[in-house]
C-alpha positions as CSV (number, residue, x, y, z in Angstrom):
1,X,73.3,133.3,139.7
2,X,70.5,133.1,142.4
3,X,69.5,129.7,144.1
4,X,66.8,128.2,142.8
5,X,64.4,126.0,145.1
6,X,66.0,123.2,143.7
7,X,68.4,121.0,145.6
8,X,71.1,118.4,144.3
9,X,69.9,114.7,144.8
10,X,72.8,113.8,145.9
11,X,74.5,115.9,148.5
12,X,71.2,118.5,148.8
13,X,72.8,121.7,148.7
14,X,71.3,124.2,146.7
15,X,71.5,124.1,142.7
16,X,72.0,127.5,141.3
17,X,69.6,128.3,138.7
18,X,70.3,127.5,135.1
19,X,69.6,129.0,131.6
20,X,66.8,127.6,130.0
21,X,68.7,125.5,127.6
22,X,70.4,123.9,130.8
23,X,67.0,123.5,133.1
24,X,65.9,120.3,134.4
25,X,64.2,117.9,132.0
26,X,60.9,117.5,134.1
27,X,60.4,113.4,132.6
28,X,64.3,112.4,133.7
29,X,65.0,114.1,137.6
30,X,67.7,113.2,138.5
31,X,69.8,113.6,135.7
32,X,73.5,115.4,135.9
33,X,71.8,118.6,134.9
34,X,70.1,118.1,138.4
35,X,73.5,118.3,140.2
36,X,75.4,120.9,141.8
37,X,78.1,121.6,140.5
38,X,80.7,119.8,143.2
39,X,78.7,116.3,142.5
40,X,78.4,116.8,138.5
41,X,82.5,117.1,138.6
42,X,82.9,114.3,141.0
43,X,81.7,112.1,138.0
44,X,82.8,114.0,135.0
45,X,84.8,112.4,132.2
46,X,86.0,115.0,129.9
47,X,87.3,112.2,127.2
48,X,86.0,108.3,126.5
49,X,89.3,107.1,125.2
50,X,90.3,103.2,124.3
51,X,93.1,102.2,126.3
52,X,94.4,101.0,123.0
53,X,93.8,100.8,119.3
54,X,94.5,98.1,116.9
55,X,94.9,99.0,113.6
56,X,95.5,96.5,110.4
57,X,97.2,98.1,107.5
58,X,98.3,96.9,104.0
59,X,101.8,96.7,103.5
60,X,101.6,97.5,100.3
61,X,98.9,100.0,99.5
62,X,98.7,101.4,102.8
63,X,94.6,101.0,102.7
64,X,93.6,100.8,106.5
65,X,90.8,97.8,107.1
66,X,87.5,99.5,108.9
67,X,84.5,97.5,109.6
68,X,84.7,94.4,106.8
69,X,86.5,96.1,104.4
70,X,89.6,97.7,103.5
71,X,89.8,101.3,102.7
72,X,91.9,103.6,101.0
73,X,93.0,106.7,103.0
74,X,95.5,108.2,101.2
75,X,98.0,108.9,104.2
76,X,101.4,109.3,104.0
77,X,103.0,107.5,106.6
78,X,101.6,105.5,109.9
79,X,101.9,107.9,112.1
80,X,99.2,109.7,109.7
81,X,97.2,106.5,110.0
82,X,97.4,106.6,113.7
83,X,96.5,110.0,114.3
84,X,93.1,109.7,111.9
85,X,92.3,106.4,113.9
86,X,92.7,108.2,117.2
87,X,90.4,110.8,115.8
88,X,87.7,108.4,115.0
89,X,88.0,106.4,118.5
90,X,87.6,109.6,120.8
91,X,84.5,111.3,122.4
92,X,84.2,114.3,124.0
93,X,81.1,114.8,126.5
94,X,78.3,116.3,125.1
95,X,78.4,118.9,127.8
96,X,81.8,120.2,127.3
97,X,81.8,123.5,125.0
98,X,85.0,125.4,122.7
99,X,86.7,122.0,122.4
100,X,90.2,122.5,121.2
101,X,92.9,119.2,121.1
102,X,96.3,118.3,119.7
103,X,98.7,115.3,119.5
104,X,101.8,114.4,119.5
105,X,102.7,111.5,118.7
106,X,105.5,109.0,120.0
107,X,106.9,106.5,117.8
108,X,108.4,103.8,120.8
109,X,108.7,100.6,117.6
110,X,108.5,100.0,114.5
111,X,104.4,98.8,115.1
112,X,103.6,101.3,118.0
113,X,103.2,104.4,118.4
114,X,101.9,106.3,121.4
115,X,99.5,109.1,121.0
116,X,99.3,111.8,124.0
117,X,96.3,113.9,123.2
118,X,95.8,117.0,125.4
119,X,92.1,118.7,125.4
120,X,90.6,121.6,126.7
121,X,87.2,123.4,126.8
122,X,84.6,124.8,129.3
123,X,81.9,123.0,131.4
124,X,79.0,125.1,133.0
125,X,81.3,128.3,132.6
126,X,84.7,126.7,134.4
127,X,87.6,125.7,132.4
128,X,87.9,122.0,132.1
129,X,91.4,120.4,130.6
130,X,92.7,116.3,130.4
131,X,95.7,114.6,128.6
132,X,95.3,111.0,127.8
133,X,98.1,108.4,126.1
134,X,96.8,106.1,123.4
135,X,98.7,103.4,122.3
136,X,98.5,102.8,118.5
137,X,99.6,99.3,117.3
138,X,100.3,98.6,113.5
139,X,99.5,95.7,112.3
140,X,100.7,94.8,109.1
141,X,98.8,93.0,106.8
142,X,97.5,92.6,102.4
143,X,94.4,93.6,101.7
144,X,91.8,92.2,99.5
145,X,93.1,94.0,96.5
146,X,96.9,93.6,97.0
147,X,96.2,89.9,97.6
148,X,94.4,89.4,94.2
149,X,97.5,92.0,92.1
150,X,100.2,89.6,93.7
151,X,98.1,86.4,92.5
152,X,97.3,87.6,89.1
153,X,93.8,87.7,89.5
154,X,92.0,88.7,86.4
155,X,88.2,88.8,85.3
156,X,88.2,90.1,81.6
157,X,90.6,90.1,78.5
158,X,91.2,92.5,76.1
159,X,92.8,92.2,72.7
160,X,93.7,94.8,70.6
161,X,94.3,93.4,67.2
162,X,94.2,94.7,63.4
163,X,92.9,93.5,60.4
164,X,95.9,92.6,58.0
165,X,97.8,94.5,59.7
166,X,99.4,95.1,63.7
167,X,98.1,98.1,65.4
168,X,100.0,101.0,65.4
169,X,102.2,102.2,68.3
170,X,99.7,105.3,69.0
171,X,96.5,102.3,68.9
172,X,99.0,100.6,71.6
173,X,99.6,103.1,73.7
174,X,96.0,104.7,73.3
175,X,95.0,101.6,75.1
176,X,97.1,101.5,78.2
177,X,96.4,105.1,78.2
178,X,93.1,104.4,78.2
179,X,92.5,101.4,80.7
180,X,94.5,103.5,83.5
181,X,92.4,106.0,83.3
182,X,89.2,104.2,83.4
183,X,90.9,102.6,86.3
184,X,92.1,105.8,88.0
185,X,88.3,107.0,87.6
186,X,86.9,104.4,89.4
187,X,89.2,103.8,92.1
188,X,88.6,108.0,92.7
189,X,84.5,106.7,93.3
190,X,85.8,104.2,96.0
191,X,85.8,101.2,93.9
192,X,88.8,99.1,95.2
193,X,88.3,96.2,92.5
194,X,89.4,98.1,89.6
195,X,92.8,97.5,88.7
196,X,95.4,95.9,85.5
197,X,96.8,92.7,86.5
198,X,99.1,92.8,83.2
199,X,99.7,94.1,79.9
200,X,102.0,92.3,77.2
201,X,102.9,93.1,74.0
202,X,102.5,90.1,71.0
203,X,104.0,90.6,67.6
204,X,100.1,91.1,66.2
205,X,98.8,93.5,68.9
206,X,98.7,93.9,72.7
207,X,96.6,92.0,75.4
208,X,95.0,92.9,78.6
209,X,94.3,91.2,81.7
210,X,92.4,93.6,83.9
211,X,89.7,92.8,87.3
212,X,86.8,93.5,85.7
213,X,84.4,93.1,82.6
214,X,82.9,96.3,83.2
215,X,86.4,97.8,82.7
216,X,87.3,95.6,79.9
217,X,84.1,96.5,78.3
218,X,85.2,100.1,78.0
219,X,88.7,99.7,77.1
220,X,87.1,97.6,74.0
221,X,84.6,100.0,72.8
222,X,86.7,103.6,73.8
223,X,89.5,102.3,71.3
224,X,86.5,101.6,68.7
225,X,85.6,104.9,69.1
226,X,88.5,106.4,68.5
227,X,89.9,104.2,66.1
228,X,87.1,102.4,64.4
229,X,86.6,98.7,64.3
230,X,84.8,95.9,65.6
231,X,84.5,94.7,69.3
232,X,83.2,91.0,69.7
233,X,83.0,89.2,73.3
234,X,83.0,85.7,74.3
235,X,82.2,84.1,78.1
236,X,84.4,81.3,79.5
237,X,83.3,79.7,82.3
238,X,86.3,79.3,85.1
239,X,84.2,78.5,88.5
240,X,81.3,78.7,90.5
241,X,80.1,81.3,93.1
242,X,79.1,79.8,96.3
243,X,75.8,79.9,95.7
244,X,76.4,77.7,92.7
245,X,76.0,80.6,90.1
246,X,78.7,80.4,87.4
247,X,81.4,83.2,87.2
248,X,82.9,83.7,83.7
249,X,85.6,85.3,82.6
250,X,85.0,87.7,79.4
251,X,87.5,88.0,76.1
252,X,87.0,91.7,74.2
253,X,88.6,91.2,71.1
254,X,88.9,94.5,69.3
255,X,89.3,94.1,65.8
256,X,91.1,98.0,64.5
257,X,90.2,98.7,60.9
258,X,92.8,97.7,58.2
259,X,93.7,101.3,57.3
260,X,94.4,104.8,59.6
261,X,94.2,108.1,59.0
262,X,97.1,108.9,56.9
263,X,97.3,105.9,54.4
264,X,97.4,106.1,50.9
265,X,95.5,103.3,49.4
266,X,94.6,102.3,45.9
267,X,91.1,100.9,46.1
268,X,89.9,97.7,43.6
269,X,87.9,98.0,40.6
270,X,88.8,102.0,40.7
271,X,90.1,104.1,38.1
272,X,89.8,107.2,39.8
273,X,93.3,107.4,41.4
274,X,94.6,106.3,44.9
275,X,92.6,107.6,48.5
276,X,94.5,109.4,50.8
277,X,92.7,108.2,54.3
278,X,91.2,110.3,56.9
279,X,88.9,108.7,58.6
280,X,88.2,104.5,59.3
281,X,85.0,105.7,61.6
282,X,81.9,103.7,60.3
283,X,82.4,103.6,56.4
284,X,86.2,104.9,55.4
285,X,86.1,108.1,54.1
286,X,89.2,109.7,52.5
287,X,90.4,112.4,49.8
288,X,91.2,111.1,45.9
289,X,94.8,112.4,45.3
290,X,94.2,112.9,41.8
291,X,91.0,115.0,41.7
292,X,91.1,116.2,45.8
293,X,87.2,115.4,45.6
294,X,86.0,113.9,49.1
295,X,85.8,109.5,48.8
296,X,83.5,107.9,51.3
297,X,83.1,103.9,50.8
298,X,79.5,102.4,50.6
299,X,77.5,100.8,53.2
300,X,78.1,97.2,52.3
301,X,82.3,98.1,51.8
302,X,82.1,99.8,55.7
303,X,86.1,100.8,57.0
304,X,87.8,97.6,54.9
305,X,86.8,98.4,51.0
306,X,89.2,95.8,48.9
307,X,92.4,98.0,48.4
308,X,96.2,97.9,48.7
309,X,98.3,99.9,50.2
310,X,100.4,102.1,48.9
311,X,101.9,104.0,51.8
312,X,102.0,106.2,54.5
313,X,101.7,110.5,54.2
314,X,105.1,110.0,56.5
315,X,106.9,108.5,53.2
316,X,106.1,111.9,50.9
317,X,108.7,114.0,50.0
318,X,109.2,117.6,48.6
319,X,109.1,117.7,44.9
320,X,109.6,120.6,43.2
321,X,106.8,122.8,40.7
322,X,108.0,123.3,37.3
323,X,105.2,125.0,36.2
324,X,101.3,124.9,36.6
325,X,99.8,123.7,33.1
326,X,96.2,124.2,33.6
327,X,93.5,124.0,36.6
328,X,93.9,119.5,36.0
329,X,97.6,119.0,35.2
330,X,100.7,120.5,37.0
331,X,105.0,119.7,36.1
332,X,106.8,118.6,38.6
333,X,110.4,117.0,39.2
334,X,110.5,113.6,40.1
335,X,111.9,113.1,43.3
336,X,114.3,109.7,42.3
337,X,114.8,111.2,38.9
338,X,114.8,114.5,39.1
339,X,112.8,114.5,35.6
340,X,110.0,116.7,35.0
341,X,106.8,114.7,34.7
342,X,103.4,115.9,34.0
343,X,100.6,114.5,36.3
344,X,96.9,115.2,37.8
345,X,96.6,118.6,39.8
346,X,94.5,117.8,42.9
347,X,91.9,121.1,43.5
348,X,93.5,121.7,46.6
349,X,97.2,122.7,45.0
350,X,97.8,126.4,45.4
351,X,98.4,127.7,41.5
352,X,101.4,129.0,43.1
353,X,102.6,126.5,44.8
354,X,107.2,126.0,44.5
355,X,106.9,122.8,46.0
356,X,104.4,120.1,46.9
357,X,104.6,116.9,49.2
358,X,104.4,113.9,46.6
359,X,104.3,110.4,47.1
360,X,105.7,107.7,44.6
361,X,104.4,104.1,44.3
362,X,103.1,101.5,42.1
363,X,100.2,103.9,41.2
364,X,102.6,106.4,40.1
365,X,103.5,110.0,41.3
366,X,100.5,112.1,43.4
367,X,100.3,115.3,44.6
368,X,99.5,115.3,48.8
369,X,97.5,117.9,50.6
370,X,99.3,119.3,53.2
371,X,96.6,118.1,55.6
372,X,94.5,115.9,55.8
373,X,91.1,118.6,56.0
């Protein structure tokens, strides 16, 4: 470096002559850019460090509270906790260049732990290097979210229920399934409210308690989906906001169709042989066990036409083929009996076919497909 005819403010020695990116800003003289270098380190602070940081965390969830709220940071221990808080707290000077740091921390109680932080980089070409000690203190506390869990708190209901019948154990657990996800979704986007306060089991179906109506809502009408049915809603009023607005708390009850994929069913006022169901989806649609043609109930009879039931595909049994007798009728030995009976050959039984799953009820003795396609 040559000296420049510049001279440091302060002590008035010469100032060596900088790079351009480091020259004098002519509308602040004065500044430490100004100084020689003996003056600008008399002054220098490599690191603004607290003397100590305060940190609340939730016992339970280990969420950290920033700012006003509380927020999940997925560490696994407090020494993690401390470490990332530290981080935040520091600042380096804007002048220092190749900043490189490490920690280790001290753990001196159960709700302290000291942080010693050593740092180095380069300042107007020299080597510059400082070691502080932070001390962390943990203070532990329940956040918002915790604090409603532990008191129950609950915003919406959901009821899954069957008509004239009790869901099945898939419907059942197709709904807890599907409320943790929707929670597990939106607690991934931040969203600390969402959350199931309890589930319980009733001999006629299952209810939900969760925090929200938004996620009631979609537990409600993702099991319609799937399953069919009818969702209706109803408001309760349980306070007032402080601005005097009324908070209500929302009931989903979720009505599953009387029939599942997989029940045989005899339908009213029909003399064209029992349904085999495959569908409850908008109108029930099925296959007729004595023809194999495709059923679909009208518009007005939707997923609950008048029928009985006359049992599950789970209760057919292996019956054995005597003998095909033409492309309609087809010998087969009755399970119980072990007679041969002659009875309706379904379009989709293979001509040569030894056995065939049958089912036997009220309705008599019907030939099964081996699915439900």
């Amino acid at each position: 470096m040559t000296d420049s005819r510049a001279f440091c403010p302060r002590c008035g020695d010469p100032v060596p002559e900088r790079s351009e990116g480091d020259a004098t800003d002519p509308l602040r003289p004065g500044t430490d850019v100004d100084l020689c270098d003996s003056c600008y380190f008399d002054d220098f602070e490599f690191i603004d460090a607290p003397d100590r940081i305060d940190v609340r965390v939730c016992a339970q969830c280990g969420a950290v509270h920033r700012g006003r709220r509380w927020v999940d940071v997925g560490a696994q221990d407090y020494t993690d906790v401390a470490i990332e808080e530290v981080s935040e707290a520091l600042a380096v000077h804007v002048d220092v260049e190749d900043v490189a740091w490490q920690v280790e921390p001290e753990e001196v109680g159960p709700n302290t732990i000291r942080m010693h932080c050593y740092f180095t980089g380069t300042v107007r070409g020299t080597p510059v290097e400082e070691q502080v000690m932070i001390p962390v203190k943990i203070a532990r506390q329940t956040c918002t979210r915790c604090g409603r869990i532990a008191g129950d708190y609950y915003a919406s209901i959901v009821q899954i229920r069957a008509e004239g019948r009790s869901p099945t154990t898939e419907e059942l657990e197709r709904a807890r399934e599907i409320a943790e996800n929707i929670v597990a979704d939106m607690e991934a986007t931040g969203d600390r409210n969402a959350f199931i306060t309890e589930t319980t089991e009733t001999d006629d179906g299952l209810n939900m308690r969760v925090s929200t109506n938004k996620i009631g809502k979609k537990i409600a009408n993702k099991m319609v989906e799937e399953f069919g049915g009818t969702v209706n809603d109803a408001e309760t009023l349980v306070t007032e906001d402080e601005d005097g607005n009324g908070v209500y708390r929302v009931t989903f009850a979720v009505r599953l169709p009387p029939y599942v994929p997989g029940d045989v069913i005899d339908l009213a006022d029909d003399d064209e042989g029992p349904v085999l169901v495959s569908s409850a989806h908008g109108n029930l649609k099925g296959i007729r066990l004595r023809t194999g043609e495709r059923y679909e109930a009208s518009y007005e009879e939707g997923n609950s036409p008048e029928a009985r039931k006359l049992g599950e595909r789970e209760d057919a049994v292996e019956a054995t083929v005597v003998t095909v007798e033409d492309e309609r009728s087809i010998q087969v030995l009755d399970p119980e009996t072990y007679q041969a009976k002659t009875i309706s050959r379904p379009e989709y039984v293979d001509a040569d076919a030894e056995e065939v799953p049958a089912l036997k009820s009220r309705a008599g003795l019907h030939i099964l497909p081996e699915n439900d396609e």
